[in-house]
PDB file of N, CA, C and O in Angstrom:
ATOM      1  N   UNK A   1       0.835  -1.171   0.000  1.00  0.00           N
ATOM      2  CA  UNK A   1       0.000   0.000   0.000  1.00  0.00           C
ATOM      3  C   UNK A   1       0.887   1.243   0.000  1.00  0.00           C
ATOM      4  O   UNK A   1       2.032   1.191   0.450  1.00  0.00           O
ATOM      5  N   UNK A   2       0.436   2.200  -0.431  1.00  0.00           N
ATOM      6  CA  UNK A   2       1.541   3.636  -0.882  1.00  0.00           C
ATOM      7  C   UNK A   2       1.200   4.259   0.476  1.00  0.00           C
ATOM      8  O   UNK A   2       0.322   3.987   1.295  1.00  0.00           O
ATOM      9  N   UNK A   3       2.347   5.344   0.454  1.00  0.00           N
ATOM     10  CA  UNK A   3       2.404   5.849   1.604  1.00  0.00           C
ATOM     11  C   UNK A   3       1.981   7.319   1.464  1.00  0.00           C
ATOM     12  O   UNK A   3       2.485   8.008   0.577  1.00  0.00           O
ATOM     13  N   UNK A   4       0.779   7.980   2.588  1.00  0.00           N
ATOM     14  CA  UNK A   4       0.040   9.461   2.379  1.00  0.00           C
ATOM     15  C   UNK A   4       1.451  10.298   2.363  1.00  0.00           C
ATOM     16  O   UNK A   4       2.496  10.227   3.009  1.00  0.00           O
ATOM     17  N   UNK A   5       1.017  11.030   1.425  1.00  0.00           N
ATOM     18  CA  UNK A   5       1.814  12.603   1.381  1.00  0.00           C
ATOM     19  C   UNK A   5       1.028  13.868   2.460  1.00  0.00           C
ATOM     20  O   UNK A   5      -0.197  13.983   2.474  1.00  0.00           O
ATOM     21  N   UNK A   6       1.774  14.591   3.164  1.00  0.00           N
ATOM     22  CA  UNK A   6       0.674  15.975   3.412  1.00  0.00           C
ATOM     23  C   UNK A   6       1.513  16.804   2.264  1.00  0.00           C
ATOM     24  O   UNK A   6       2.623  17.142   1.855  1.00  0.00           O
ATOM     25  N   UNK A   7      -0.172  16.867   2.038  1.00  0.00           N
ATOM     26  CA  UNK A   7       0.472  18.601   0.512  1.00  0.00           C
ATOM     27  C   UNK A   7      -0.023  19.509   0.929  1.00  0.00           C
ATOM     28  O   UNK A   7      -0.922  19.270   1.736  1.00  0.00           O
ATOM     29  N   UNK A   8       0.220  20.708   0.682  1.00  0.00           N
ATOM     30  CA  UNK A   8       0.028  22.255   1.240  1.00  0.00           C
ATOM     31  C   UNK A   8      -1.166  22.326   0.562  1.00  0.00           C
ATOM     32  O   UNK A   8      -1.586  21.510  -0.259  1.00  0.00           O
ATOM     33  N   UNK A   9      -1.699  23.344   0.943  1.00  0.00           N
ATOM     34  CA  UNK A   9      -2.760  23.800  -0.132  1.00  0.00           C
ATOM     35  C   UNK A   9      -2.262  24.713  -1.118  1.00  0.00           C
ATOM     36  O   UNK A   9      -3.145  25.009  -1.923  1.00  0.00           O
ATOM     37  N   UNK A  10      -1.240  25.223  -1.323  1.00  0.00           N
ATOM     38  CA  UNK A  10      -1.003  25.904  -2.818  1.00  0.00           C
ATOM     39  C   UNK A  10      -0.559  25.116  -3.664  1.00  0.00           C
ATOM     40  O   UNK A  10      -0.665  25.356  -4.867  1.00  0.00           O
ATOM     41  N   UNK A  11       0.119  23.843  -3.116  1.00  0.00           N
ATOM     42  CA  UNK A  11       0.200  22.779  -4.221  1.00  0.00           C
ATOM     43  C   UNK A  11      -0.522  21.950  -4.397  1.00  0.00           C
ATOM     44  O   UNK A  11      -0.367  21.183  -5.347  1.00  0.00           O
ATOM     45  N   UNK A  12      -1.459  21.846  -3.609  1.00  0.00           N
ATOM     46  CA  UNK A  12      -2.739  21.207  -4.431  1.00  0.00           C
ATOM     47  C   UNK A  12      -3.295  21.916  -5.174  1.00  0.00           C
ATOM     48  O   UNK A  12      -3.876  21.361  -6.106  1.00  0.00           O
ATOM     49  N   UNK A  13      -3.353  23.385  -5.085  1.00  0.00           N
ATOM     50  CA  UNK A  13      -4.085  24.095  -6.416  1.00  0.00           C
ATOM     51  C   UNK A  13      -3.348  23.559  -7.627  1.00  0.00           C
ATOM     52  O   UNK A  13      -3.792  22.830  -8.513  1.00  0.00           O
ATOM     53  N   UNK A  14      -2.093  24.083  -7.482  1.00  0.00           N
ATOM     54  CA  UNK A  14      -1.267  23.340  -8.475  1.00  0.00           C
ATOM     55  C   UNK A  14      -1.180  22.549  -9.349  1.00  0.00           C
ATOM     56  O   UNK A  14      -1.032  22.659 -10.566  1.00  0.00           O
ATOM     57  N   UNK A  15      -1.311  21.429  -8.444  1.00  0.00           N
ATOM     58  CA  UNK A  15      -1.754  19.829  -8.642  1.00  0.00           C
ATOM     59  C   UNK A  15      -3.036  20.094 -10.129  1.00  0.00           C
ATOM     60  O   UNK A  15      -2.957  19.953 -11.349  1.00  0.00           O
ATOM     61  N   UNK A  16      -4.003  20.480  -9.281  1.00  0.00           N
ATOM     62  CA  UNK A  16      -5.088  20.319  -9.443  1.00  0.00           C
ATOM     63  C   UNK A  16      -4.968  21.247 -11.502  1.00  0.00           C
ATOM     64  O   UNK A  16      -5.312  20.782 -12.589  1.00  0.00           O
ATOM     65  N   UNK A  17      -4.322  22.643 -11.125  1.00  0.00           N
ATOM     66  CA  UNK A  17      -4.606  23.114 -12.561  1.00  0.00           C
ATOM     67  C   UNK A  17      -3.557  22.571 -13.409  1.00  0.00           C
ATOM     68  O   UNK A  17      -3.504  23.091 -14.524  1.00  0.00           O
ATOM     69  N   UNK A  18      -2.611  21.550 -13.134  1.00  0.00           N
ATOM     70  CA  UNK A  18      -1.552  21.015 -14.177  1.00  0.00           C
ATOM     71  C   UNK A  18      -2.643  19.708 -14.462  1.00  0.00           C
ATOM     72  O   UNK A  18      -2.765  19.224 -15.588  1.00  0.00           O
ATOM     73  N   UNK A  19      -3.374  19.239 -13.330  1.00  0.00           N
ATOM     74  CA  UNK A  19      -4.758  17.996 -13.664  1.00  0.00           C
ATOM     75  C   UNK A  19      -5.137  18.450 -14.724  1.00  0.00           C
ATOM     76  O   UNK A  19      -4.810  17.792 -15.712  1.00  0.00           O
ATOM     77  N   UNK A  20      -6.075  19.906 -14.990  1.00  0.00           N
ATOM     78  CA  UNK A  20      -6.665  20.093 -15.948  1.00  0.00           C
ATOM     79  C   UNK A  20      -6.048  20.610 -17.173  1.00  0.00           C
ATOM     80  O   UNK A  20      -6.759  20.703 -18.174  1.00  0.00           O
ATOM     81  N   UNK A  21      -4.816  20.958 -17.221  1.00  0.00           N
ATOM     82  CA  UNK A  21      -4.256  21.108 -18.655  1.00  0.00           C
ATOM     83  C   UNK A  21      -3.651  19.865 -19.126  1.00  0.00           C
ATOM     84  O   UNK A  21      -3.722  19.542 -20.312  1.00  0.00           O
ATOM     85  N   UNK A  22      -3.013  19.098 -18.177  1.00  0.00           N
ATOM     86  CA  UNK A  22      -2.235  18.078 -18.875  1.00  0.00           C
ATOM     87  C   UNK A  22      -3.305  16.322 -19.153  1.00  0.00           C
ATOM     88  O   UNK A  22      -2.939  15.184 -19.448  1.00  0.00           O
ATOM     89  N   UNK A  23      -4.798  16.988 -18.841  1.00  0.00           N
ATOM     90  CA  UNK A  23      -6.197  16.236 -18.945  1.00  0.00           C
ATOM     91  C   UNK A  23      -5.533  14.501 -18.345  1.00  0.00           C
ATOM     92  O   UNK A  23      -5.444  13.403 -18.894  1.00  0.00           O
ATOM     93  N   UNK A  24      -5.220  14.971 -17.125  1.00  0.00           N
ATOM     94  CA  UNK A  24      -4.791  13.841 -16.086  1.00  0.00           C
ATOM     95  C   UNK A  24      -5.643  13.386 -15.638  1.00  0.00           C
ATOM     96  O   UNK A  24      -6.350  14.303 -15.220  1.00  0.00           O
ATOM     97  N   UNK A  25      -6.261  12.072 -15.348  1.00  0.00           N
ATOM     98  CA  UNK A  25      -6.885  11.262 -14.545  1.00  0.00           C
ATOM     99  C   UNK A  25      -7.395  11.937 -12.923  1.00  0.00           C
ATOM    100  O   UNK A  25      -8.393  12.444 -12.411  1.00  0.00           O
ATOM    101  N   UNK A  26      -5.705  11.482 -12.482  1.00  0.00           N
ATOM    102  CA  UNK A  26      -6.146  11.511 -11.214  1.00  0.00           C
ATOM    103  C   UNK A  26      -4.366  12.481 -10.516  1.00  0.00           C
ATOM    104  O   UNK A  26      -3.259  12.533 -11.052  1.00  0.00           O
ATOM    105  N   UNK A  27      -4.661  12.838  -9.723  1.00  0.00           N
ATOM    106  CA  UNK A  27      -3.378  13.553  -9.298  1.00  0.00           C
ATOM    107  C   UNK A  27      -2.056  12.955  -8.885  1.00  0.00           C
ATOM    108  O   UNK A  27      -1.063  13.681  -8.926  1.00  0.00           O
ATOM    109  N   UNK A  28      -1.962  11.855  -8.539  1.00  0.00           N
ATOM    110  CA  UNK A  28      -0.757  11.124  -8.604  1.00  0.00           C
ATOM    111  C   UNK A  28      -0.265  11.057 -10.652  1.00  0.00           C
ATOM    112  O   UNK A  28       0.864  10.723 -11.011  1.00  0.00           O
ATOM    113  N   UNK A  29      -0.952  11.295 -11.264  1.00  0.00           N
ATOM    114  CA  UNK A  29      -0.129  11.062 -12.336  1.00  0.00           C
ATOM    115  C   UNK A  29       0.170  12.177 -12.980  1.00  0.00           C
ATOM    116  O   UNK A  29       0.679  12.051 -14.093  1.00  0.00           O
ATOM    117  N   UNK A  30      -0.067  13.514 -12.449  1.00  0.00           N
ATOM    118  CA  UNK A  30       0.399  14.905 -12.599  1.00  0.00           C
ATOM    119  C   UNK A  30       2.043  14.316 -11.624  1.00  0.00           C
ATOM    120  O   UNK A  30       3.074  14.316 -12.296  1.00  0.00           O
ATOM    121  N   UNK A  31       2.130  13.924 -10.322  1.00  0.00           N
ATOM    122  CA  UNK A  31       3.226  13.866  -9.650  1.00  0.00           C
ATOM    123  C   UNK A  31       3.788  12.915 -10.247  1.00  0.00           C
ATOM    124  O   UNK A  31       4.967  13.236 -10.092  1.00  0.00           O
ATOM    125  N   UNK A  32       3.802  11.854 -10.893  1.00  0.00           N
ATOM    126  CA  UNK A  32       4.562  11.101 -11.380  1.00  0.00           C
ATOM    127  C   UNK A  32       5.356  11.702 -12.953  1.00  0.00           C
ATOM    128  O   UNK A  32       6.552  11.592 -13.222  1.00  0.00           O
ATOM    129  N   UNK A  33       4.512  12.202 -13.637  1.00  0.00           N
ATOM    130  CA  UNK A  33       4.666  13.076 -14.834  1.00  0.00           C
ATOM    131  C   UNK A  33       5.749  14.337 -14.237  1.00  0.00           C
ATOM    132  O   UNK A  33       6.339  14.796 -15.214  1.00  0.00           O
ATOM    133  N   UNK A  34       6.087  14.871 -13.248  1.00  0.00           N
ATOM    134  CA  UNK A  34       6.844  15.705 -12.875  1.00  0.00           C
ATOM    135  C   UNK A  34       7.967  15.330 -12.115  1.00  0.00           C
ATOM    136  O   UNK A  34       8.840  16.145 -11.815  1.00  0.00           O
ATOM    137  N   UNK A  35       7.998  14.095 -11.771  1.00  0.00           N
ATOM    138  CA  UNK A  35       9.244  13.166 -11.315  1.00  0.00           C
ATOM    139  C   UNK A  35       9.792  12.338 -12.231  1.00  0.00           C
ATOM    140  O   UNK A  35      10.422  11.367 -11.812  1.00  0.00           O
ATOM    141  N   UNK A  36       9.664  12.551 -13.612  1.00  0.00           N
ATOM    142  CA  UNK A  36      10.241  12.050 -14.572  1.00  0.00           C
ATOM    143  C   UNK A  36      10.477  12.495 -15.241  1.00  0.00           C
ATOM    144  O   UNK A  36      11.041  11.920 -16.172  1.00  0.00           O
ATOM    145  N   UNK A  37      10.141  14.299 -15.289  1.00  0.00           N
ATOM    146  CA  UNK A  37      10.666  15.195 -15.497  1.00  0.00           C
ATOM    147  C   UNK A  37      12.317  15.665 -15.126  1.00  0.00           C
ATOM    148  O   UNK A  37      13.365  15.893 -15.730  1.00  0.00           O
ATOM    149  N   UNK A  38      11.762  15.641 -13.649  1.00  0.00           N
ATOM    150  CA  UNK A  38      13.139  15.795 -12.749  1.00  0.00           C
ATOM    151  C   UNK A  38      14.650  14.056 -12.541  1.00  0.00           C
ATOM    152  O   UNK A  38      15.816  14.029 -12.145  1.00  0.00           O
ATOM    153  N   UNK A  39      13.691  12.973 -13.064  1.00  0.00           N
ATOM    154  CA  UNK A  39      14.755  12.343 -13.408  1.00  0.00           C
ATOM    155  C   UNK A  39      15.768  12.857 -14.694  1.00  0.00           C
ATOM    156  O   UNK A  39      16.982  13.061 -14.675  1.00  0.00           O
ATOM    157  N   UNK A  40      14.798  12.984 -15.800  1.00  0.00           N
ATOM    158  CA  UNK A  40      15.748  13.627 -16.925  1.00  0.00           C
ATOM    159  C   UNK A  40      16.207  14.520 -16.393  1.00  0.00           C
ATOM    160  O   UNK A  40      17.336  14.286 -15.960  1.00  0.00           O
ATOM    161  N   UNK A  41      15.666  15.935 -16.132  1.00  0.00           N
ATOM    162  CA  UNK A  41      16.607  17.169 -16.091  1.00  0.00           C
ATOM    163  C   UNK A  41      18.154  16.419 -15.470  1.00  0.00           C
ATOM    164  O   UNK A  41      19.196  16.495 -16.122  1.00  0.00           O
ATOM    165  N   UNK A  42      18.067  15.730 -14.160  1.00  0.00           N
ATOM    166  CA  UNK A  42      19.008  15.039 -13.288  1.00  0.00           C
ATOM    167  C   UNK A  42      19.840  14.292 -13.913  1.00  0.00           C
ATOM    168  O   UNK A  42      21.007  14.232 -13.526  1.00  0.00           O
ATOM    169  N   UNK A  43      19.322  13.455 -15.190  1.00  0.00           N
ATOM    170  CA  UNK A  43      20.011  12.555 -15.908  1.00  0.00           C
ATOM    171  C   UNK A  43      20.680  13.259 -17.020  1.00  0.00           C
ATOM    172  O   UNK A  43      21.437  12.640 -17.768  1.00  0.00           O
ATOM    173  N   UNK A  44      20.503  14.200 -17.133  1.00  0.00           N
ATOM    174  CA  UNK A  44      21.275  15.104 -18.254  1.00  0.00           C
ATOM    175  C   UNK A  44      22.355  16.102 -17.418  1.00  0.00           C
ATOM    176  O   UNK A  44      23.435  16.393 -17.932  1.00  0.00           O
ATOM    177  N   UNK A  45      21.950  16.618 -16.034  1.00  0.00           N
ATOM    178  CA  UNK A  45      22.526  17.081 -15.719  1.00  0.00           C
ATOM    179  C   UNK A  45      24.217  16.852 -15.582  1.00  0.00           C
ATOM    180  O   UNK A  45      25.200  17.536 -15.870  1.00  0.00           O
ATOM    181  N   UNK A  46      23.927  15.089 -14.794  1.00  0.00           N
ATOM    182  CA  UNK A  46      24.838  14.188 -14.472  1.00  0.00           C
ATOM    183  C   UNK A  46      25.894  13.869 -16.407  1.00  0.00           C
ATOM    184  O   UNK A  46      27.072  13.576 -16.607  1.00  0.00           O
ATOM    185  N   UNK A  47      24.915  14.080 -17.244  1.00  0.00           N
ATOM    186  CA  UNK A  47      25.636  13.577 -18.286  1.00  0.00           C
ATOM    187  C   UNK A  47      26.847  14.647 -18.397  1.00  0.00           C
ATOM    188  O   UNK A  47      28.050  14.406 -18.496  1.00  0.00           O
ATOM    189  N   UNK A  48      26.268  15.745 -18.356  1.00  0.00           N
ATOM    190  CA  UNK A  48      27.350  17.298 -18.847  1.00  0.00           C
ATOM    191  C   UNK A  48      28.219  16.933 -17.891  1.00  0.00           C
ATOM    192  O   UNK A  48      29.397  17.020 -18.238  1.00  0.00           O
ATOM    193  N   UNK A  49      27.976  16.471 -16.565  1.00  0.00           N
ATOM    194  CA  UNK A  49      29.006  16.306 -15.494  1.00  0.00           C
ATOM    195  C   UNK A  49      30.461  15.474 -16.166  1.00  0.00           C
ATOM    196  O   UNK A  49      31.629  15.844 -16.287  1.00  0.00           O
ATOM    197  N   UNK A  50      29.643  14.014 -16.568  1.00  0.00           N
ATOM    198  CA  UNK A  50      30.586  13.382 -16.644  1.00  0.00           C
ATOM    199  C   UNK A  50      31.208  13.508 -18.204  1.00  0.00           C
ATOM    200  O   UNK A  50      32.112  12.716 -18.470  1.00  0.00           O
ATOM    201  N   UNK A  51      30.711  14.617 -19.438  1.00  0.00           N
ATOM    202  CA  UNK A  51      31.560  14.964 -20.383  1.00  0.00           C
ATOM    203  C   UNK A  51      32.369  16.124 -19.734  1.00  0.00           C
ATOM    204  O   UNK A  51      33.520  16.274 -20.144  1.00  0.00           O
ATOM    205  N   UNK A  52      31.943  16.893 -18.850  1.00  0.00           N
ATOM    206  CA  UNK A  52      33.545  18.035 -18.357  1.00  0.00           C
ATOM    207  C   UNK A  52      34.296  16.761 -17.835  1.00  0.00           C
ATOM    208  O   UNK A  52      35.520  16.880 -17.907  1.00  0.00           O
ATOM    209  N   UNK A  53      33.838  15.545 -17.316  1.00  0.00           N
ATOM    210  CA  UNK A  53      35.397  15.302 -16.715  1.00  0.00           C
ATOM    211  C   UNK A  53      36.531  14.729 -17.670  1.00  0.00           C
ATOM    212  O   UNK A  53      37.754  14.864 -17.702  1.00  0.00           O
ATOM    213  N   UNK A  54      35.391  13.874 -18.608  1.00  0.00           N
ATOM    214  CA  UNK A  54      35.983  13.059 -19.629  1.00  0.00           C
ATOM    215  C   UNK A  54      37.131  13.961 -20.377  1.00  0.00           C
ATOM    216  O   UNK A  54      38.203  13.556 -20.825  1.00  0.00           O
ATOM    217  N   UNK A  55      36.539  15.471 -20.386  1.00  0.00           N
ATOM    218  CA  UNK A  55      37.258  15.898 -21.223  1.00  0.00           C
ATOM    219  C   UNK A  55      38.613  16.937 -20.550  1.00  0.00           C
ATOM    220  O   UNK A  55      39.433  17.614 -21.169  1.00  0.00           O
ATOM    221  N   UNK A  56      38.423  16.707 -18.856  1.00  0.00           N
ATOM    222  CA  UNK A  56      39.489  16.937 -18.420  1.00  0.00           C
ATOM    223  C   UNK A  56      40.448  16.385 -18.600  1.00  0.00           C
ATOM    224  O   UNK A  56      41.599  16.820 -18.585  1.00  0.00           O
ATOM    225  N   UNK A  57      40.000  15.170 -18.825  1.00  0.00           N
ATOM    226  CA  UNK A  57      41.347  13.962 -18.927  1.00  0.00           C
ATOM    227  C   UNK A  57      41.572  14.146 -19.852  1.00  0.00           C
ATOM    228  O   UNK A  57      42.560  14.879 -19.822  1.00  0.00           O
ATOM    229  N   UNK A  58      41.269  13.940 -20.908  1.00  0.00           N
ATOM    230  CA  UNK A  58      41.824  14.235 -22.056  1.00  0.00           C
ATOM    231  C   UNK A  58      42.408  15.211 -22.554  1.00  0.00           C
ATOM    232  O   UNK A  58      43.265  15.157 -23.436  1.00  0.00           O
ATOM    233  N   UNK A  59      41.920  16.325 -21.940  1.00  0.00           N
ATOM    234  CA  UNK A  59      42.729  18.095 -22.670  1.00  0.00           C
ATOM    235  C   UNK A  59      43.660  17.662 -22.763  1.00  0.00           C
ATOM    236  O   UNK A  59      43.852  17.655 -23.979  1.00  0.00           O
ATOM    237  N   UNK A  60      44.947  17.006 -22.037  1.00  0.00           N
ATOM    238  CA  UNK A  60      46.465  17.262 -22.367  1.00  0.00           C
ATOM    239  C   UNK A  60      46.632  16.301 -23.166  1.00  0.00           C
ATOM    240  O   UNK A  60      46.937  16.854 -24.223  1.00  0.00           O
ATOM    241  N   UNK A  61      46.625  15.217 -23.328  1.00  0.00           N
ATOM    242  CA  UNK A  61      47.072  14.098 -24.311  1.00  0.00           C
ATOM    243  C   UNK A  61      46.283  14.538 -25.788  1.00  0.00           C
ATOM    244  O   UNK A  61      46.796  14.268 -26.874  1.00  0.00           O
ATOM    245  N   UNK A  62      44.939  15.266 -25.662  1.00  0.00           N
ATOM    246  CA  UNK A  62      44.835  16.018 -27.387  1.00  0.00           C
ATOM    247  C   UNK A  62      45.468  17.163 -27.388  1.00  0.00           C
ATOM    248  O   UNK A  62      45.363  17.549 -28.552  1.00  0.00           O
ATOM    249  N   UNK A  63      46.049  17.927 -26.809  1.00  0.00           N
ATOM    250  CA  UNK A  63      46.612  19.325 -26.721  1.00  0.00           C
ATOM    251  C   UNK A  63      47.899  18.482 -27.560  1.00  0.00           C
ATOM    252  O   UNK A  63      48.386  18.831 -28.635  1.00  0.00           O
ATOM    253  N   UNK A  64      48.247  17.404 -26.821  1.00  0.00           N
ATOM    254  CA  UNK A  64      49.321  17.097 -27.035  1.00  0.00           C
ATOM    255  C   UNK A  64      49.390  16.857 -28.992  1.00  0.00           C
ATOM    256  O   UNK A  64      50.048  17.369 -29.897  1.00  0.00           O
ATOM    257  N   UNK A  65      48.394  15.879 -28.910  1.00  0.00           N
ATOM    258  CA  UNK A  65      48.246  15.203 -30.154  1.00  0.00           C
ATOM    259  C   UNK A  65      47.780  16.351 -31.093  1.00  0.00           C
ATOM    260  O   UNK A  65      47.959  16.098 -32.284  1.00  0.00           O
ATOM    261  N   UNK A  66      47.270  17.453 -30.839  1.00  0.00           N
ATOM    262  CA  UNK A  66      46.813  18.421 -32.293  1.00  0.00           C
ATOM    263  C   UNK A  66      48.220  19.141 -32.490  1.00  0.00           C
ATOM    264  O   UNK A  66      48.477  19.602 -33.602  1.00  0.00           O
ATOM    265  N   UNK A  67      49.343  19.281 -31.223  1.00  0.00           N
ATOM    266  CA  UNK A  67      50.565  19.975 -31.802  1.00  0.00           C
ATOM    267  C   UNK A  67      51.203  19.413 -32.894  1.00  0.00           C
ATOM    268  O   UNK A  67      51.539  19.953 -33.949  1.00  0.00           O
ATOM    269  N   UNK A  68      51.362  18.015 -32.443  1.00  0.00           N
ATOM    270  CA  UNK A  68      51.682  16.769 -33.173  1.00  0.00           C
ATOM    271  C   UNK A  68      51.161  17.291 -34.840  1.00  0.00           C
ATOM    272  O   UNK A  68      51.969  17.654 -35.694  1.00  0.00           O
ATOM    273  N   UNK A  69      50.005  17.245 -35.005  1.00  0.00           N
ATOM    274  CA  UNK A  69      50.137  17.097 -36.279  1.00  0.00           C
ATOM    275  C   UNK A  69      49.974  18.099 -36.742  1.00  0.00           C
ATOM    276  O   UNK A  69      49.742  18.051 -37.950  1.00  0.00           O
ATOM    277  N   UNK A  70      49.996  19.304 -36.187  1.00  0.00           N
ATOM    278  CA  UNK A  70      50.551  21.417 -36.533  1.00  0.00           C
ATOM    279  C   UNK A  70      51.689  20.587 -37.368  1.00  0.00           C
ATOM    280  O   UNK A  70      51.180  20.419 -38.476  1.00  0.00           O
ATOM    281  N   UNK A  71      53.054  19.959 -37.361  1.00  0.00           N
ATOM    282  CA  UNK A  71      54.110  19.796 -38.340  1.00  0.00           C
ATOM    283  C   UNK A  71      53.797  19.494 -39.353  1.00  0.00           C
ATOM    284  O   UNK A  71      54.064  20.226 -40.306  1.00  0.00           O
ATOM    285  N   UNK A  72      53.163  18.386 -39.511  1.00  0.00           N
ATOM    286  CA  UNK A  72      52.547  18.124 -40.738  1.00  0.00           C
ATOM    287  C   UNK A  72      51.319  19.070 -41.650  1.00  0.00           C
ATOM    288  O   UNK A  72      50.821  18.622 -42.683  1.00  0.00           O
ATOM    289  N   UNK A  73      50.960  20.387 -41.089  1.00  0.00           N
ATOM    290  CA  UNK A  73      49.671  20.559 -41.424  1.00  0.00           C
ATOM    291  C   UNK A  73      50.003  21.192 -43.233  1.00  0.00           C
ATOM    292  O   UNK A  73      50.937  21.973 -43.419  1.00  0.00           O
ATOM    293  N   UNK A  74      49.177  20.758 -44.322  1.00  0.00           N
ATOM    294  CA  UNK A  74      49.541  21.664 -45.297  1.00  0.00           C
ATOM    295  C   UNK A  74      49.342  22.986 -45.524  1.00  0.00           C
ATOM    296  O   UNK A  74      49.967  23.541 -46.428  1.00  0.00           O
ATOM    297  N   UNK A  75      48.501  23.632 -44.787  1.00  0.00           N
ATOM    298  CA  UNK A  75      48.250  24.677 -44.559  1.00  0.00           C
ATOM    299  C   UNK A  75      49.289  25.976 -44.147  1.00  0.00           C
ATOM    300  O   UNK A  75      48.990  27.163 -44.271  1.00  0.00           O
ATOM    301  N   UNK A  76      50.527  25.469 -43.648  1.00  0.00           N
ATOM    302  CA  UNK A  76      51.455  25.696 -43.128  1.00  0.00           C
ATOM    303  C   UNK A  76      52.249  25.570 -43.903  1.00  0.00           C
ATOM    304  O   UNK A  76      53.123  26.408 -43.684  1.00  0.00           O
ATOM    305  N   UNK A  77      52.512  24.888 -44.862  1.00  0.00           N
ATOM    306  CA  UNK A  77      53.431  24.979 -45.706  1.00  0.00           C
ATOM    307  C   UNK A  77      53.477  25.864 -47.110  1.00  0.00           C
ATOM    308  O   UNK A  77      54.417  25.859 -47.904  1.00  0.00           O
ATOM    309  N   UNK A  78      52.257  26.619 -47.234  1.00  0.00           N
ATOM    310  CA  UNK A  78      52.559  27.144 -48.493  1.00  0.00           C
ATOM    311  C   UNK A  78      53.228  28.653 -48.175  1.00  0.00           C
ATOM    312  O   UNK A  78      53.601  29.371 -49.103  1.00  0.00           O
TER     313      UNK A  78
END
């Protein structure tokens, strides 16, 4: 059996007018619809996280590797 929430009364208004635009059933599926919201936002958040780190590690070994091929570039040679 699920466990009672106490909700305020300004978020049950809430509740209640995201009920009637998003033509919800019943009000647990306005709250579920907004916690899977906040998983994505969270799950994307976490993603950007872990491309800054990825690409901490990496800055120096490509810093390294684009000097690397500055010698060779043809662009440079004319």
């Amino acid at each position: 059996m699920g466990k009672p929430l106490m909700i305020q009364v300004d978020d049950e208004q809430k509740i209640e007018k995201l009920k009637e635009k998003l033509h919800a059933k019943t009000k647990i599926e306005v709250v579920r619809a907004g916690l899977r919201l906040l998983e994505r936002e969270l799950d994307r958040i976490e993603k950007a996280e872990r491309w800054k780190m990825a690409a901490a590690h990496v800055a120096a070994s490509s810093k390294e590797i684009n000097q690397e091929f500055q010698k060779y570039s043809r662009l440079k040679r004319t």
